[in-house]
C-alpha positions as CSV (number, residue, x, y, z in Angstrom):
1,X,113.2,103.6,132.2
2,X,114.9,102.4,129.2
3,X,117.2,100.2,130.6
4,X,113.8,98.2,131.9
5,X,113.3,94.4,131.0
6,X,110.7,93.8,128.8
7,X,109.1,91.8,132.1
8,X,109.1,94.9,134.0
9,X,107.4,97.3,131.8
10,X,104.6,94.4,131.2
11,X,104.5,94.6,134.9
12,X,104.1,98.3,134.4
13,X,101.7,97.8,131.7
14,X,99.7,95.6,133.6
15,X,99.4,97.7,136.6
16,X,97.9,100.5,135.2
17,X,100.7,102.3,133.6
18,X,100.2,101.8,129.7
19,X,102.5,104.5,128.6
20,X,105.3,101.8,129.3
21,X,103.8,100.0,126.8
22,X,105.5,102.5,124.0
23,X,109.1,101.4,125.5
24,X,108.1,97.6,124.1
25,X,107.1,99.3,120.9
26,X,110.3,101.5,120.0
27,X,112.7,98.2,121.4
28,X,110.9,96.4,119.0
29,X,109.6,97.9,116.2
30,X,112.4,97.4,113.3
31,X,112.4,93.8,113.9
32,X,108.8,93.1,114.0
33,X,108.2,95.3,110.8
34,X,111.4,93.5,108.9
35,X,109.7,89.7,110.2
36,X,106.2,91.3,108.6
37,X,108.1,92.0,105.5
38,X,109.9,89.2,104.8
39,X,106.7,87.7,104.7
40,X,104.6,89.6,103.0
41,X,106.9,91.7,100.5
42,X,105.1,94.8,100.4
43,X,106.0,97.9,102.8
44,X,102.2,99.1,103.3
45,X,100.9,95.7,104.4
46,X,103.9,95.2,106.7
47,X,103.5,98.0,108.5
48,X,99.8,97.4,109.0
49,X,100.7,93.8,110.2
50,X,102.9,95.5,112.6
51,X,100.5,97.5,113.7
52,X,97.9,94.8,114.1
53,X,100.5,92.7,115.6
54,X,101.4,95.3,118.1
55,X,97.5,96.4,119.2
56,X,97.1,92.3,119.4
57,X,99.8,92.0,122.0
58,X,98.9,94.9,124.2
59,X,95.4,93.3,124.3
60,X,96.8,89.8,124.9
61,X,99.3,91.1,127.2
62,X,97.2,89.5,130.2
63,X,98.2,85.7,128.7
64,X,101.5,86.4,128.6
65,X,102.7,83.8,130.9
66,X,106.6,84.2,130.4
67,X,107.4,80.4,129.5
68,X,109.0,82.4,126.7
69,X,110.6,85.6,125.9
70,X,108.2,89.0,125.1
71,X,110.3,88.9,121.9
72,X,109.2,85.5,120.5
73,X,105.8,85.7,122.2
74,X,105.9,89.0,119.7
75,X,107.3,87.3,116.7
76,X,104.7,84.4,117.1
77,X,101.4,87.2,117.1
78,X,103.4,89.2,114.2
79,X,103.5,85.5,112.3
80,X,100.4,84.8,112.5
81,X,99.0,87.9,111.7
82,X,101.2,88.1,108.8
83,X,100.2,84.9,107.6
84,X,96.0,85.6,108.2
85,X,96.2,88.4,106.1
86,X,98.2,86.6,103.7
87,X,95.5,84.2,103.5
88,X,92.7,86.8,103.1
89,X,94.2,89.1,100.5
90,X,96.0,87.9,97.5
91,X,99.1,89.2,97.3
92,X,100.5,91.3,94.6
93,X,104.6,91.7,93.9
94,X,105.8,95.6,92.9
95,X,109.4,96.6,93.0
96,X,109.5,98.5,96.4
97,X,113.0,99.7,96.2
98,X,113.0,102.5,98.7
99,X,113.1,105.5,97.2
100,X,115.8,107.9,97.5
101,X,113.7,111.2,98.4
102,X,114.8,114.9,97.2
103,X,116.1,116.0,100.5
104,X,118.3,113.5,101.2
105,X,121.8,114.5,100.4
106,X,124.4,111.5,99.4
107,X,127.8,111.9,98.3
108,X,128.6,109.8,95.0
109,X,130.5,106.8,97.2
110,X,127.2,106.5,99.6
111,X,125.2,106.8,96.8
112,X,126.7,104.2,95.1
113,X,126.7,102.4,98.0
114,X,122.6,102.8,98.5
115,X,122.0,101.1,95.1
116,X,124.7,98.4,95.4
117,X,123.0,97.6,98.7
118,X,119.4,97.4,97.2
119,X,120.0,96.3,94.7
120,X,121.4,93.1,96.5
121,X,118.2,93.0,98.7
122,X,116.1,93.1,95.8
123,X,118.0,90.1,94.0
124,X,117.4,88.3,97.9
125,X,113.7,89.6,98.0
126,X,113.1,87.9,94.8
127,X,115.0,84.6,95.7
128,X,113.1,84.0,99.1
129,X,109.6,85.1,97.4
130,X,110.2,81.5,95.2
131,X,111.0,79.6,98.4
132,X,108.3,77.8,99.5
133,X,106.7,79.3,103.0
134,X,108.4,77.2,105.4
135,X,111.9,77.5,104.1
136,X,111.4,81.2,103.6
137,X,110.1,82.1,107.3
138,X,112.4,80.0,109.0
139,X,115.1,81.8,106.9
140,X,113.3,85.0,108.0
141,X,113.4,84.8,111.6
142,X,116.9,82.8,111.6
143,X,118.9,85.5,109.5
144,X,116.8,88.8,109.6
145,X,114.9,88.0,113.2
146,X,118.6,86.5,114.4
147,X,115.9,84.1,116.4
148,X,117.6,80.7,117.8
149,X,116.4,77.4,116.5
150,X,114.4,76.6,119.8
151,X,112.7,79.9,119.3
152,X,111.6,79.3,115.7
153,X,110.5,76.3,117.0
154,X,108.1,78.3,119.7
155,X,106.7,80.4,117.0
156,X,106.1,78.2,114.8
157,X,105.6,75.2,116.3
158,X,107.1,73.4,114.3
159,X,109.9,70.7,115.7
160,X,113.5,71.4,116.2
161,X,114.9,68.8,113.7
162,X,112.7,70.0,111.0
163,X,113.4,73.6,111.4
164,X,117.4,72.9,110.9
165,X,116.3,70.4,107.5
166,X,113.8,73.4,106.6
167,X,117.1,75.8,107.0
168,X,119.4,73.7,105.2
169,X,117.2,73.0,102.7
170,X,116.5,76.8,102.4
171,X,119.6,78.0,102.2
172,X,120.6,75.6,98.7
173,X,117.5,76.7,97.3
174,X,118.3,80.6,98.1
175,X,121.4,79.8,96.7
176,X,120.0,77.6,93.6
177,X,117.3,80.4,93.0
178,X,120.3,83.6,93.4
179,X,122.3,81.4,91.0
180,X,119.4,81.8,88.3
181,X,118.8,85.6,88.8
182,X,122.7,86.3,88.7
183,X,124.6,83.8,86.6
184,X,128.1,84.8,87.8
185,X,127.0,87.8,90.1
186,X,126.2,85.3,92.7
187,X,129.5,85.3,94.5
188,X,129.6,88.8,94.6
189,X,126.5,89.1,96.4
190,X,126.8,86.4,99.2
């Protein structure tokens, strides 16, 4: 049952079946953890949020009224989680490259590859984290979430127009802040 719309495993769901509900959690999984990220730049707390946001939707799955799509309902309860805890905890920067662990075997090229690659998301990382919060979620779920303009604009509830002056706005800024971190290196990374 794979090829199911999110609608009909909530039907599922909501008829008794709550296994289905695990088909929702593997479609979205990646993206709701990336969204919790990009907001709260630290691995652990993400996936917690993505947890949380997950248990919070199967419990709210009743008030799902489909005036939206399951995704952006999602993205919405993983924003607002995200920014909760945010509130509740202060929130401490560490370098969380990923790790390259012993038993993963790359070739010199792939290798290379691996650090070019996060080491571009860590220069990226560090430029959103001195965006201010509006700029850097709407970034978030515009680039990363590939969410339209009109579904930003459900999640957050914030209007239409201001979400594309919040992007804009964002973008120079990313662009102002990577040109600080990189001088000359900026070209190559965008």
């Amino acid at each position: 049952m794979n090829t199911a719309t999110d609608i009909e495993i909530i039907q599922h769901v909501l008829a008794g079946n709550t296994e289905m509900y695990s088909l929702l959690v593997n479609r979205y999984k990646n993206k709701v953890f990336s969204l919790a990220y990009a907001i709260v730049s630290n691995r652990e707390d993400a996936e917690e949020i993505a947890q949380d946001a997950f248990v919070k939707a199967f419990k709210g799955l009743e008030s799902f009224k489909e005036r939206s799509s399951f995704s952006t309902w999602l993205y919405r309860i993983v924003v607002n989680t995200a920014l909760n805890k945010k509130k509740l905890k202060k929130w401490t920067t560490v370098d969380d490259t990923d790790l390259i662990t012993q038993d993963e075997q790359f070739g010199f090229d792939s290798l290379t590859q691996y650090l070019k690659i996060e080491d571009q998301k860590k220069f990226i990382r560090m430029a959103l984290h001195s965006l201010n919060k509006q700029e850097k979620l709407c970034l978030t779920l515009f680039y990363l979430s590939e969410l339209s303009v009109k579904e930003i604009q459900e999640i957050t509830a914030i209007s239409e127009s201001n979400i594309k002056v919040l992007l804009l706005r964002g973008r120079k800024h990313l662009y102002e802040e990577l040109k600080k971190l990189l001088k000359s290196e900026v070209k190559n990374l965008i």
